[in-house]
mmJSON file of the N, C-alpha and C atoms, coordinates in Angstrom:
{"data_MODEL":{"atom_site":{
"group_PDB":["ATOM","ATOM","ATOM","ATOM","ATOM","ATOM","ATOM","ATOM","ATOM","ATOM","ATOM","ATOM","ATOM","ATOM","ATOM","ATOM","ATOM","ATOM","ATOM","ATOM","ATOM","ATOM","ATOM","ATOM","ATOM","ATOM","ATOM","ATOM","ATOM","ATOM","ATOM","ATOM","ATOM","ATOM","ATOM","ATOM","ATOM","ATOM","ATOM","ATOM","ATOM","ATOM","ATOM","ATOM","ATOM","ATOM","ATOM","ATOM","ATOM","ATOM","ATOM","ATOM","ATOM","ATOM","ATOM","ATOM","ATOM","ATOM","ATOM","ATOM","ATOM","ATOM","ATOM","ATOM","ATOM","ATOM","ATOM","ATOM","ATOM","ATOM","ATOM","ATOM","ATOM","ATOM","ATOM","ATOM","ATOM","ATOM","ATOM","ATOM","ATOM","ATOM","ATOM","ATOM","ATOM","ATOM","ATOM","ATOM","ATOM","ATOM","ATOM","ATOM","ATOM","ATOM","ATOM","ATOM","ATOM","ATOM","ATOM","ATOM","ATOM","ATOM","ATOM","ATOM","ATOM","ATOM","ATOM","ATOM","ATOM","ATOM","ATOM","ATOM","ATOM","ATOM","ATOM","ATOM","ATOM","ATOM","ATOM","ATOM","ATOM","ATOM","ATOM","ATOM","ATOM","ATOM","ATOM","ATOM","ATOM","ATOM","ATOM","ATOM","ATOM","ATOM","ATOM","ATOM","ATOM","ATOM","ATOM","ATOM","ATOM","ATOM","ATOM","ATOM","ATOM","ATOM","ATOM","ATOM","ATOM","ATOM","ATOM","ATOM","ATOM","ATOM","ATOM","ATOM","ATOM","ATOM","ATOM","ATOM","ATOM","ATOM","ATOM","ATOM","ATOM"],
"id":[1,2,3,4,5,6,7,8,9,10,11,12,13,14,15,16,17,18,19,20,21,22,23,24,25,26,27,28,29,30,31,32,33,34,35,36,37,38,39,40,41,42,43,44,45,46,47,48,49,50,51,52,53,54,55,56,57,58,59,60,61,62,63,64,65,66,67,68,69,70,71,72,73,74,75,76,77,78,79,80,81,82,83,84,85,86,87,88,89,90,91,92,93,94,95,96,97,98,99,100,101,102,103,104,105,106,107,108,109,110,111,112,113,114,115,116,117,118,119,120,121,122,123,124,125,126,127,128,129,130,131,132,133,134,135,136,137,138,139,140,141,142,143,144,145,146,147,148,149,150,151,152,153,154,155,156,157,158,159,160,161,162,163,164,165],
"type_symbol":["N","C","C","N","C","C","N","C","C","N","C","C","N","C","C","N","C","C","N","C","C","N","C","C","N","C","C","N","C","C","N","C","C","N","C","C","N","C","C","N","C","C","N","C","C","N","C","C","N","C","C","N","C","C","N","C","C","N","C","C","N","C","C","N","C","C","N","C","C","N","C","C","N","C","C","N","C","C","N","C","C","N","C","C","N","C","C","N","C","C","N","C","C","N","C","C","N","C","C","N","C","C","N","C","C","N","C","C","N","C","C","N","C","C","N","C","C","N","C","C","N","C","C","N","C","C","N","C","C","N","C","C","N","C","C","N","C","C","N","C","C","N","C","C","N","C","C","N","C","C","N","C","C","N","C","C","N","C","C","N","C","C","N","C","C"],
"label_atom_id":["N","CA","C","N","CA","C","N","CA","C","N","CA","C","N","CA","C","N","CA","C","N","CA","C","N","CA","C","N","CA","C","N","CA","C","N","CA","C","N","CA","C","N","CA","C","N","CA","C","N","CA","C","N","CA","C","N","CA","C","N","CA","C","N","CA","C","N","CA","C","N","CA","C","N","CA","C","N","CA","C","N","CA","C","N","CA","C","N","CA","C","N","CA","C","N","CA","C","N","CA","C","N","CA","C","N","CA","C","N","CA","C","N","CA","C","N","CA","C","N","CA","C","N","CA","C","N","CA","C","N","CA","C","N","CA","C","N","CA","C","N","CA","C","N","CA","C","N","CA","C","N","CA","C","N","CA","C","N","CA","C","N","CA","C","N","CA","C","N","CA","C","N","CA","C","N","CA","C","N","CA","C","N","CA","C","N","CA","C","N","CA","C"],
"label_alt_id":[null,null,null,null,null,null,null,null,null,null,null,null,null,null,null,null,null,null,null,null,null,null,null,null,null,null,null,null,null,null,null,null,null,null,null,null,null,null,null,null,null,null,null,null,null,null,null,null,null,null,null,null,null,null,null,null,null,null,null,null,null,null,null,null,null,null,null,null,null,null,null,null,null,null,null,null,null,null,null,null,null,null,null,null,null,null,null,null,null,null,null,null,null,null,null,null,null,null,null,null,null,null,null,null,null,null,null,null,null,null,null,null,null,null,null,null,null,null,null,null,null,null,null,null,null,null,null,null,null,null,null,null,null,null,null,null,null,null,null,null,null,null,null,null,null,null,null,null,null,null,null,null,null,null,null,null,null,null,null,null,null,null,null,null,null],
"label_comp_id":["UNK","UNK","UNK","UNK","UNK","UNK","UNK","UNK","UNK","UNK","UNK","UNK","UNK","UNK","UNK","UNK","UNK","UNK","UNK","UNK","UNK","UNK","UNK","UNK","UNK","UNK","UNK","UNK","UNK","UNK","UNK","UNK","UNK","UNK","UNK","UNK","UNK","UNK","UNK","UNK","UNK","UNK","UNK","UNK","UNK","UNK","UNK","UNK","UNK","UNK","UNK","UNK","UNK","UNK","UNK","UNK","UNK","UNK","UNK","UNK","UNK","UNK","UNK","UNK","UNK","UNK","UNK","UNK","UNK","UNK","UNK","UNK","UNK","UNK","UNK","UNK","UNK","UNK","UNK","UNK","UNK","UNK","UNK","UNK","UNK","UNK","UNK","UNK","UNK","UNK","UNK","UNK","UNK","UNK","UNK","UNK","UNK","UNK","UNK","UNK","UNK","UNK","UNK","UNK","UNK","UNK","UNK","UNK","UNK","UNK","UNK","UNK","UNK","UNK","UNK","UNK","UNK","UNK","UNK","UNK","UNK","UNK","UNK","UNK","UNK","UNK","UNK","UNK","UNK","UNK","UNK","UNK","UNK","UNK","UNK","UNK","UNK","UNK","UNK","UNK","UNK","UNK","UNK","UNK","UNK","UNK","UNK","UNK","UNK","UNK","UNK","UNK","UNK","UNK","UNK","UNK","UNK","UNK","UNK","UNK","UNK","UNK","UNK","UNK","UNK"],
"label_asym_id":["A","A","A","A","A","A","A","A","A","A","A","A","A","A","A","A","A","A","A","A","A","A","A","A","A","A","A","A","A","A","A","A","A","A","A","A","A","A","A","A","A","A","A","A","A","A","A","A","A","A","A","A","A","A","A","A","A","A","A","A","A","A","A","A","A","A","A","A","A","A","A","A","A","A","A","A","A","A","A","A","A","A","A","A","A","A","A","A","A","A","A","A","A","A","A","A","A","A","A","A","A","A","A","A","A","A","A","A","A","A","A","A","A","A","A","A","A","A","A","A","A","A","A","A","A","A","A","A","A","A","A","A","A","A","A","A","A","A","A","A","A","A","A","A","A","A","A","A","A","A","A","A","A","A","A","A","A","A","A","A","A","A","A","A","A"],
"label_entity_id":["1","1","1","1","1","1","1","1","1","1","1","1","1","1","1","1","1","1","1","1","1","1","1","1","1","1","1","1","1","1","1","1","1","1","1","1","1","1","1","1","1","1","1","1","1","1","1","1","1","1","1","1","1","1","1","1","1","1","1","1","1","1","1","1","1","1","1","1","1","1","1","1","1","1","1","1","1","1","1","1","1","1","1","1","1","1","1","1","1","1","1","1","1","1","1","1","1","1","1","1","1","1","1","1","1","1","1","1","1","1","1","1","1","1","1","1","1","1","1","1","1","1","1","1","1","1","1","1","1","1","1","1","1","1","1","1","1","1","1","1","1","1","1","1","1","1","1","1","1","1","1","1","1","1","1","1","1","1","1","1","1","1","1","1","1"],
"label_seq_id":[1,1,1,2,2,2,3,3,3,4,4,4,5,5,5,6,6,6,7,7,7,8,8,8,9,9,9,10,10,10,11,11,11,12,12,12,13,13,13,14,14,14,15,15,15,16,16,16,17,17,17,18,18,18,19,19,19,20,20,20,21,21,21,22,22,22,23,23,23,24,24,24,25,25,25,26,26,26,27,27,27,28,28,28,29,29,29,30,30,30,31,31,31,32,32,32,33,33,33,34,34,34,35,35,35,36,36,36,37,37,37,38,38,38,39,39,39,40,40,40,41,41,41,42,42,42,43,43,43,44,44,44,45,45,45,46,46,46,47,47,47,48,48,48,49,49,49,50,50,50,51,51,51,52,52,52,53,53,53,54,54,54,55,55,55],
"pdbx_PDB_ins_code":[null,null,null,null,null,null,null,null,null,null,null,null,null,null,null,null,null,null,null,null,null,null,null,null,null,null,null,null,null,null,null,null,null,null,null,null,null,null,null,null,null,null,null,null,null,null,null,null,null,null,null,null,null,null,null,null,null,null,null,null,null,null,null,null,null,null,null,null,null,null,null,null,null,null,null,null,null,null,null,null,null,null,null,null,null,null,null,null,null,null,null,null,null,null,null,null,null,null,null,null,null,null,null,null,null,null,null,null,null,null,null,null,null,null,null,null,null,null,null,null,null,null,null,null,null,null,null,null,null,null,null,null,null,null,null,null,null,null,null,null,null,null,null,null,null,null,null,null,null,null,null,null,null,null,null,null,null,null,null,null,null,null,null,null,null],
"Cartn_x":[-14.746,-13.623,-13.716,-13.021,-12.25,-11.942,-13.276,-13.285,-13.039,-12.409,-11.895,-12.598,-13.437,-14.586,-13.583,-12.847,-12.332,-10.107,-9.528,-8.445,-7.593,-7.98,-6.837,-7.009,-8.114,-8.268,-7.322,-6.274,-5.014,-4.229,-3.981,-3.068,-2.918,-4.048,-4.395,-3.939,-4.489,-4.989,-3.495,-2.318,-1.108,-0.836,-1.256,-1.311,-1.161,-2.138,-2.309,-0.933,-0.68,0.505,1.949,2.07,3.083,3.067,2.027,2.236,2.422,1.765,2.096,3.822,4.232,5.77,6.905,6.534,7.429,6.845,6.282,5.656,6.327,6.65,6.774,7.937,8.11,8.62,7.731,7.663,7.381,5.781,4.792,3.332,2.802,2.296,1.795,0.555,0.068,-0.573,-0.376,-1.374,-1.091,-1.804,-1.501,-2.693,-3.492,-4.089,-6.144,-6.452,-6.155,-6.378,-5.416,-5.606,-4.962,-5.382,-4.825,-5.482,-4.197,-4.341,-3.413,-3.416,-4.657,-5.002,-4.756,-3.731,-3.15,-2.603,-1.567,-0.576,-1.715,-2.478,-3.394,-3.982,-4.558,-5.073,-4.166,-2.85,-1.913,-1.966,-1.855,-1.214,-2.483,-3.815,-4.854,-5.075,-4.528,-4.772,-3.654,-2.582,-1.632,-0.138,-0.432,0.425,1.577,2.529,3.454,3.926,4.52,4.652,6.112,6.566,8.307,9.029,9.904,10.908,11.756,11.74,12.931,14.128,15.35,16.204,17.383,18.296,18.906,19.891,19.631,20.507,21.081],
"Cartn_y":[-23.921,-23.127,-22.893,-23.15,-22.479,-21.0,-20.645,-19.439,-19.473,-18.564,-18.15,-17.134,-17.273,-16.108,-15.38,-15.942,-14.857,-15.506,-14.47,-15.212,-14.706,-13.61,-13.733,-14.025,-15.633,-16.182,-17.223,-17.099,-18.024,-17.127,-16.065,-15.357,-15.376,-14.953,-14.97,-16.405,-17.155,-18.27,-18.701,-19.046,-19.143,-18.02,-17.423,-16.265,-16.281,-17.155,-17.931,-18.845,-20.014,-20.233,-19.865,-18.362,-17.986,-17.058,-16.826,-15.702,-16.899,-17.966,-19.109,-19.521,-19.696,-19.933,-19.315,-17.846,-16.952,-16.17,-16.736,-16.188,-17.32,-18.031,-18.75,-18.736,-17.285,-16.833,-16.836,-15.752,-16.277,-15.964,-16.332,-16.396,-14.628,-14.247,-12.789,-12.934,-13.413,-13.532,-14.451,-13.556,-14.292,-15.596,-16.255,-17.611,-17.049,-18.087,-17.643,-18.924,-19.258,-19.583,-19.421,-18.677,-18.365,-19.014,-19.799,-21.222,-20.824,-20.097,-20.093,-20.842,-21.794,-23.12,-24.354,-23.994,-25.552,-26.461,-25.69,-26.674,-27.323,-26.738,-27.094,-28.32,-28.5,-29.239,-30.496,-30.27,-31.329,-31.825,-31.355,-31.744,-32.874,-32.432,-33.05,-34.253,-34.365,-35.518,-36.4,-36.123,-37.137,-37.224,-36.344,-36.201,-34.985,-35.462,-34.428,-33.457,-32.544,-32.268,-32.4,-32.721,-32.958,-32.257,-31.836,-30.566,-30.823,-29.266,-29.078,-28.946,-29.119,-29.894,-28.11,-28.381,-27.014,-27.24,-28.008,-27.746,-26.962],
"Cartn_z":[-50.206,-49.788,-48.275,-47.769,-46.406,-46.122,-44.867,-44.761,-43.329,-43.374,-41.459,-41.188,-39.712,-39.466,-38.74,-37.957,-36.932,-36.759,-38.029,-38.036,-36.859,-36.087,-34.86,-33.521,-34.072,-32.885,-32.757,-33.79,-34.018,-34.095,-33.641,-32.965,-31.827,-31.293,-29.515,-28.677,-29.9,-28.949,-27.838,-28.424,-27.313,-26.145,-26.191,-25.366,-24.022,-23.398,-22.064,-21.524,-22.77,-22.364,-22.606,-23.37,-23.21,-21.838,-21.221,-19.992,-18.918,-19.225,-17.988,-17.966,-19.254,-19.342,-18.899,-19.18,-18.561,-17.447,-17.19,-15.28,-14.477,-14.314,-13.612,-12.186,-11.926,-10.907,-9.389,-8.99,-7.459,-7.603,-6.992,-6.96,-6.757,-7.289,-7.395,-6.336,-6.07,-5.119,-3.814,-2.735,-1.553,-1.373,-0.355,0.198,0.173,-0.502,-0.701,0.526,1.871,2.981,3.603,4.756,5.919,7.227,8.046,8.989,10.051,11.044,11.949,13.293,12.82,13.503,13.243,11.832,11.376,12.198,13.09,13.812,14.46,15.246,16.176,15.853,14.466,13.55,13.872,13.223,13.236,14.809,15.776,16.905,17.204,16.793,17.151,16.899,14.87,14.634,14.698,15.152,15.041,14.003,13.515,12.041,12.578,11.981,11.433,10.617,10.356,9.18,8.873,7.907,7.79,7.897,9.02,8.912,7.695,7.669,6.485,7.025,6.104,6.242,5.637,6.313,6.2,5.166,4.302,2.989,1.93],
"occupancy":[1.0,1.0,1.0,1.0,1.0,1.0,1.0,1.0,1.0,1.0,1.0,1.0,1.0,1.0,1.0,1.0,1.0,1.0,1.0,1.0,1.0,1.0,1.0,1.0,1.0,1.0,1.0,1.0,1.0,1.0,1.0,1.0,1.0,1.0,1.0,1.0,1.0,1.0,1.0,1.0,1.0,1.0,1.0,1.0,1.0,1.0,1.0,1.0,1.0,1.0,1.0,1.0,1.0,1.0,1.0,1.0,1.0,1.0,1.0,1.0,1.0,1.0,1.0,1.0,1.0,1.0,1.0,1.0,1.0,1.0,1.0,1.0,1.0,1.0,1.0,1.0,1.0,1.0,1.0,1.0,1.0,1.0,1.0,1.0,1.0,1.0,1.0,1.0,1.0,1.0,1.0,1.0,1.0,1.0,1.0,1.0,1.0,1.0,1.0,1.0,1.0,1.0,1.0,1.0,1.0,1.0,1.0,1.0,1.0,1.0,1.0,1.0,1.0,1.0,1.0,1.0,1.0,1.0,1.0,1.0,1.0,1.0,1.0,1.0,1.0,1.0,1.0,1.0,1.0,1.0,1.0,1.0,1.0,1.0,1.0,1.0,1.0,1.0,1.0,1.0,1.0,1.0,1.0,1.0,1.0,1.0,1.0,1.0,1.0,1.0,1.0,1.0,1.0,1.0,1.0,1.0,1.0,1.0,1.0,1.0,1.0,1.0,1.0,1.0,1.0],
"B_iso_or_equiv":[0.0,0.0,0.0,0.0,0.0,0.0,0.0,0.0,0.0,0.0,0.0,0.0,0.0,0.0,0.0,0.0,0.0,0.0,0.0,0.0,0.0,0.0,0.0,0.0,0.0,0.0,0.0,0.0,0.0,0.0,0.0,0.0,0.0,0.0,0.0,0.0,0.0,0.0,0.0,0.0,0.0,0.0,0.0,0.0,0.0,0.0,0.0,0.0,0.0,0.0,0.0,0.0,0.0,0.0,0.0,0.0,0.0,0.0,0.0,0.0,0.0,0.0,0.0,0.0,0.0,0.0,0.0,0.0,0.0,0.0,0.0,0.0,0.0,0.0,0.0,0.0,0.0,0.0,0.0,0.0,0.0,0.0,0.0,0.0,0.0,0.0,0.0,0.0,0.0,0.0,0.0,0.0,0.0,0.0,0.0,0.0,0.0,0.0,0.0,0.0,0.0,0.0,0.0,0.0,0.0,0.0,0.0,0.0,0.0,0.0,0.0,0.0,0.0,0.0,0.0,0.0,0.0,0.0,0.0,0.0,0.0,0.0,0.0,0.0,0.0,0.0,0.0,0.0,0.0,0.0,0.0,0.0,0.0,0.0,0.0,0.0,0.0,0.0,0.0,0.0,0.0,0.0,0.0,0.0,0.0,0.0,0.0,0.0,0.0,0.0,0.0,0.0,0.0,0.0,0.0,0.0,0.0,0.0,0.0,0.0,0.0,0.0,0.0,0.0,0.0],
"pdbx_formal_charge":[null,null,null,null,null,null,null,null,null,null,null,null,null,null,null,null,null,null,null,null,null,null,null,null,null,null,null,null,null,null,null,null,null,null,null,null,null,null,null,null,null,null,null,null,null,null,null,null,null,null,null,null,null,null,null,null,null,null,null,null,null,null,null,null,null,null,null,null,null,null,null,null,null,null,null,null,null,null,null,null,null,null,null,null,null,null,null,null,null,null,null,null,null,null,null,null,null,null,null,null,null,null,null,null,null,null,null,null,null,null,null,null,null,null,null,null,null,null,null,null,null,null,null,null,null,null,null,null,null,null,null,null,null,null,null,null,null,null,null,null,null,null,null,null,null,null,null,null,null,null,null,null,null,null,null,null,null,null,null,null,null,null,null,null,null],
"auth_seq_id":[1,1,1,2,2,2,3,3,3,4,4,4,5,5,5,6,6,6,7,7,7,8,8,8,9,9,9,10,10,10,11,11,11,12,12,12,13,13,13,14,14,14,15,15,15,16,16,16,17,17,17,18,18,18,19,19,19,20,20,20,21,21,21,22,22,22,23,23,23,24,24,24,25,25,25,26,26,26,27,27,27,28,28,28,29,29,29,30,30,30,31,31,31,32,32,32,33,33,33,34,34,34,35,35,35,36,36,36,37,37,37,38,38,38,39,39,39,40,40,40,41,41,41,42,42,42,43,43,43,44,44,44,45,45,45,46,46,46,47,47,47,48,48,48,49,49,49,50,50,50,51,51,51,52,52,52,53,53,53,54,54,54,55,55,55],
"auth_comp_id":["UNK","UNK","UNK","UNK","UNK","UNK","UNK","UNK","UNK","UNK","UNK","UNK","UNK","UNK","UNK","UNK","UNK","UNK","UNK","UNK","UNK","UNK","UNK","UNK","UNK","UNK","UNK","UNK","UNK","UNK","UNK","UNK","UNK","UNK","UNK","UNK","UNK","UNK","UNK","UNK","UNK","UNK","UNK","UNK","UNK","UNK","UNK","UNK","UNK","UNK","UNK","UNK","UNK","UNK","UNK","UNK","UNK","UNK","UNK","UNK","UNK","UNK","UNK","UNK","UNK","UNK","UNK","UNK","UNK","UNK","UNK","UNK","UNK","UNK","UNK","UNK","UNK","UNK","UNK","UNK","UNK","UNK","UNK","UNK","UNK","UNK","UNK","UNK","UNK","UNK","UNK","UNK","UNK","UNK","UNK","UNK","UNK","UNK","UNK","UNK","UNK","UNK","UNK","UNK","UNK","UNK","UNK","UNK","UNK","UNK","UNK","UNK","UNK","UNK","UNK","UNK","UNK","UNK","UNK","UNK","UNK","UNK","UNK","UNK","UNK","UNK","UNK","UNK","UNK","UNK","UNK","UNK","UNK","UNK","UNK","UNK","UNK","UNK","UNK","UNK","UNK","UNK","UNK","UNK","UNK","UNK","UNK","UNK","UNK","UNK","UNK","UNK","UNK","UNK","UNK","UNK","UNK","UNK","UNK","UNK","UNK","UNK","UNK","UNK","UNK"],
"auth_asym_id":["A","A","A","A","A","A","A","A","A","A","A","A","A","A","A","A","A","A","A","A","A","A","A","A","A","A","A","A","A","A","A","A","A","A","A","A","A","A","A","A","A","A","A","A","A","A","A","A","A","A","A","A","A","A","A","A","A","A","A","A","A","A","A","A","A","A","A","A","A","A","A","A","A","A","A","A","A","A","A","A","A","A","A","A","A","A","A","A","A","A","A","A","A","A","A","A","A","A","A","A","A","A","A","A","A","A","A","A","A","A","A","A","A","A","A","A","A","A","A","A","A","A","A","A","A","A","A","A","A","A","A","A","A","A","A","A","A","A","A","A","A","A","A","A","A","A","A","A","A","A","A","A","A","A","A","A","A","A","A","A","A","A","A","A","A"],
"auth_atom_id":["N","CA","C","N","CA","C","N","CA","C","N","CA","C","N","CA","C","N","CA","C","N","CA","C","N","CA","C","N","CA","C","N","CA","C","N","CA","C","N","CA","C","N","CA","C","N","CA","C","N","CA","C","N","CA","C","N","CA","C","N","CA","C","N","CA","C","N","CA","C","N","CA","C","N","CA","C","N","CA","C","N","CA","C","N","CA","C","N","CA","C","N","CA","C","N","CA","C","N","CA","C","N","CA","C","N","CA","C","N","CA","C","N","CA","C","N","CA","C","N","CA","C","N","CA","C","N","CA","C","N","CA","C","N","CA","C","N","CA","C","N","CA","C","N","CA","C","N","CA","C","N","CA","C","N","CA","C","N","CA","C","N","CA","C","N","CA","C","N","CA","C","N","CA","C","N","CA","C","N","CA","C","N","CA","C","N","CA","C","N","CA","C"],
"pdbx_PDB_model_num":[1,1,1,1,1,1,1,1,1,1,1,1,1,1,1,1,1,1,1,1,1,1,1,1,1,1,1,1,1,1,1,1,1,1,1,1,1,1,1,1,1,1,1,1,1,1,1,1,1,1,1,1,1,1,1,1,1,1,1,1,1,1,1,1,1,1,1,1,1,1,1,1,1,1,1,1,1,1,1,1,1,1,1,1,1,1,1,1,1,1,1,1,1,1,1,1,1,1,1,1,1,1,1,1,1,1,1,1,1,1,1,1,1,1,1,1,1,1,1,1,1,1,1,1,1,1,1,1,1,1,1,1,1,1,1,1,1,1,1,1,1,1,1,1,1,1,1,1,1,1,1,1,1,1,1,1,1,1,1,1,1,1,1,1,1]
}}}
């Protein structure tokens, strides 16, 4: 016979991705890196970054 040790670990278990599904609004947190030496970065190596486009 089929015994379940722990049955509302099949309750829980979607849990994670129902808070991921309906979160999916704006980021609750800030940049976890802040680099106010990026451009600098860029200018150094050569690269661009793509302007955005005023659509």
């Amino acid at each position: 016979m089929l015994e379940w040790m722990w049955p509302w670990v099949f309750v829980v278990a979607p849990v994670p991705v129902l808070i991921f599904y309906f979160s999916r609004g704006g980021s609750l947190q800030p940049a976890a890196l802040r680099a106010p030496f990026a451009a600098r970065w860029q200018s150094l190596s050569g690269t661009r970054q793509p302007s955005q486009s005023g659509r």
